[in-house]
C-alpha positions in Angstrom: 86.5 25.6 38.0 84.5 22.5 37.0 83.4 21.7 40.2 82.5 25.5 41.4 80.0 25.2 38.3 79.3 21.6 39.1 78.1 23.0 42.8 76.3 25.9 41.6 74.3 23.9 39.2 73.5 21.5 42.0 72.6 24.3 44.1 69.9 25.6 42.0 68.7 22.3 41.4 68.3 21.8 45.0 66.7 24.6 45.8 64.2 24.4 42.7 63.4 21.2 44.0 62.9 23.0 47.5 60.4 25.8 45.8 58.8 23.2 43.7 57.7 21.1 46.8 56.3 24.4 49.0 53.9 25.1 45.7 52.5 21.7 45.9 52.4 21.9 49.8 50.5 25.5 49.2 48.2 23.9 46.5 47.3 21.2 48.9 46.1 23.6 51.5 43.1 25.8 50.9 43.7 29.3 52.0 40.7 30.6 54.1 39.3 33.9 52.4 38.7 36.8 55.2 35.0 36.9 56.4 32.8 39.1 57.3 30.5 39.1 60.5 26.8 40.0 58.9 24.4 38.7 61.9 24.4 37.0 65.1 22.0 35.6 67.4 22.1 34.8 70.6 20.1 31.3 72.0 20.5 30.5 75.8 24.0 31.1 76.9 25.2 30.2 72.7 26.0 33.1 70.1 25.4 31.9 66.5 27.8 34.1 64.6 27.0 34.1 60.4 30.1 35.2 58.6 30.0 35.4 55.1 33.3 34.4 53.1 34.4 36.5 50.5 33.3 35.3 47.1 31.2 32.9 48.2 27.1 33.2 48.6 26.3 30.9 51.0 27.7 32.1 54.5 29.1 29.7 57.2 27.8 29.3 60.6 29.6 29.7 63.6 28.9 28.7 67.4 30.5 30.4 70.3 30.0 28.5 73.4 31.6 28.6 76.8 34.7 31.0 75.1 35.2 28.8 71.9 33.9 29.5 68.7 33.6 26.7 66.3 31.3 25.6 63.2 27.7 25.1 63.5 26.7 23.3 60.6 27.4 23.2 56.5 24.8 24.7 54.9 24.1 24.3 50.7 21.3 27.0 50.7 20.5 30.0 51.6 17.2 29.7 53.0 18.1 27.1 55.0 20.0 29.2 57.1 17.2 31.4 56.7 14.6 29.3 58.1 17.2 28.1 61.2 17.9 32.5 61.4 14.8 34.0 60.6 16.0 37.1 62.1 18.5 37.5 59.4 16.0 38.4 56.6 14.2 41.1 58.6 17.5 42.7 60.3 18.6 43.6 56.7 15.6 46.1 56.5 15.4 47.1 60.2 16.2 50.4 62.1 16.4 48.5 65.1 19.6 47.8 67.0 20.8 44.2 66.1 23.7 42.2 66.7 26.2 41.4 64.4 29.2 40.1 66.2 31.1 38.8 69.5 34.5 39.3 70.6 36.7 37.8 73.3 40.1 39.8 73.6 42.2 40.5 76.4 39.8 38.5 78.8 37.1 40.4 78.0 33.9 39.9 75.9 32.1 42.5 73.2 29.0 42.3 71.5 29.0 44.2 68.7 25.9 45.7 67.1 24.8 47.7 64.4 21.5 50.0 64.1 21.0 51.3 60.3 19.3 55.5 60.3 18.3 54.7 56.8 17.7 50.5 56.4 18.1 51.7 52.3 21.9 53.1 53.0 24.4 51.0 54.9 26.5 54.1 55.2 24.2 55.4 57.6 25.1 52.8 60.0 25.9 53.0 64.0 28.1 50.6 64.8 28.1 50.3 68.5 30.6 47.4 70.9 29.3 46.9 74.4 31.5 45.3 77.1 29.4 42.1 78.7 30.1 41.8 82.5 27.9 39.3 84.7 25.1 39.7 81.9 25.2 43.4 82.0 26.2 45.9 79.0 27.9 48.6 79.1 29.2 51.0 76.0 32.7 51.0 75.2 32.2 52.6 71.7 30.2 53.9 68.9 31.3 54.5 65.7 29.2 56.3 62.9 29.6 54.0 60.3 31.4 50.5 59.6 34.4 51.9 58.0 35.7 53.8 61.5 35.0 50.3 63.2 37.9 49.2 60.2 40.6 51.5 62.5 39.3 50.7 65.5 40.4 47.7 68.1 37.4 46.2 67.4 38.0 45.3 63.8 38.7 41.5 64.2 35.4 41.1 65.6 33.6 42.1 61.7 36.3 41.0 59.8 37.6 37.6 60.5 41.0 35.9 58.7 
């Protein structure tokens, strides 16, 4: 009887000691929060994706070059990235079609753009992903507002983990 309690009381230890150690491991290791695609640019043959990170006001800047997408730089203000994107600013209030995203999936690339009916209601937004072959476009789908692109395929190219 003693050592039935003696091993059961060793067990718990040891496996206390084993969840103890994956908390401090977890600590250690900063979980990246989801992002969200909210403008892209294309220079040259380079994509500049800008994501922003939930809870967090300054967004991080992505590269996507030759299939690999990697960050840019670390920006500490806003209108840094601002005067690097000027686009950004005025694609916020535009009706024009602008991009917002890239995708590679299943050997195939997307661009994915947006085009706002009303720049004062992001409901009334056409989201729209194009299939890039040899430099030409064509439509794969349009959605009528972001939240069908949430159920679509497509997702992972506007909302990042």
């Amino acid at each position: 009887m003693k050592t039935k309690l003696l091993l059961a009381v060793t067990a718990s230890f040891l496996s206390l000691t084993a969840f103890s150690q994956k908390k401090k491991q977890a600590e250690k290791q900063p979980l990246k929060q989801q992002e969200m695609a909210v403008y892209a640019e294309k220079k040259g043959s380079d994509y500049y994706l800008i994501r922003l990170e939930k809870d967090k006001e300054i967004p991080n800047v992505y590269v996507y070059s030759n299939g690999v997408t990697r960050p840019y730089k670390t920006y500490t203000e806003l209108k840094d990235i601002v005067i690097e994107f000027p686009g950004m600013m005025t694609s916020n209030n535009s009706t024009k079609e602008e991009l917002i995203s890239v995708l590679k999936k299943d050997n195939h690339f997307y661009e994915i753009t947006s085009q706002r009916k009303d720049p004062k209601n992001i409901e009334k937004t056409i989201v729209t992903v194009y299939e890039v072959i040899n430099g030409q476009k064509r439509i794969i789908e349009e959605y009528d507002s972001i939240y069908q692109l949430m159920a679509s395929p497509y997702k992972e190219a506007i909302f990042i983990n």
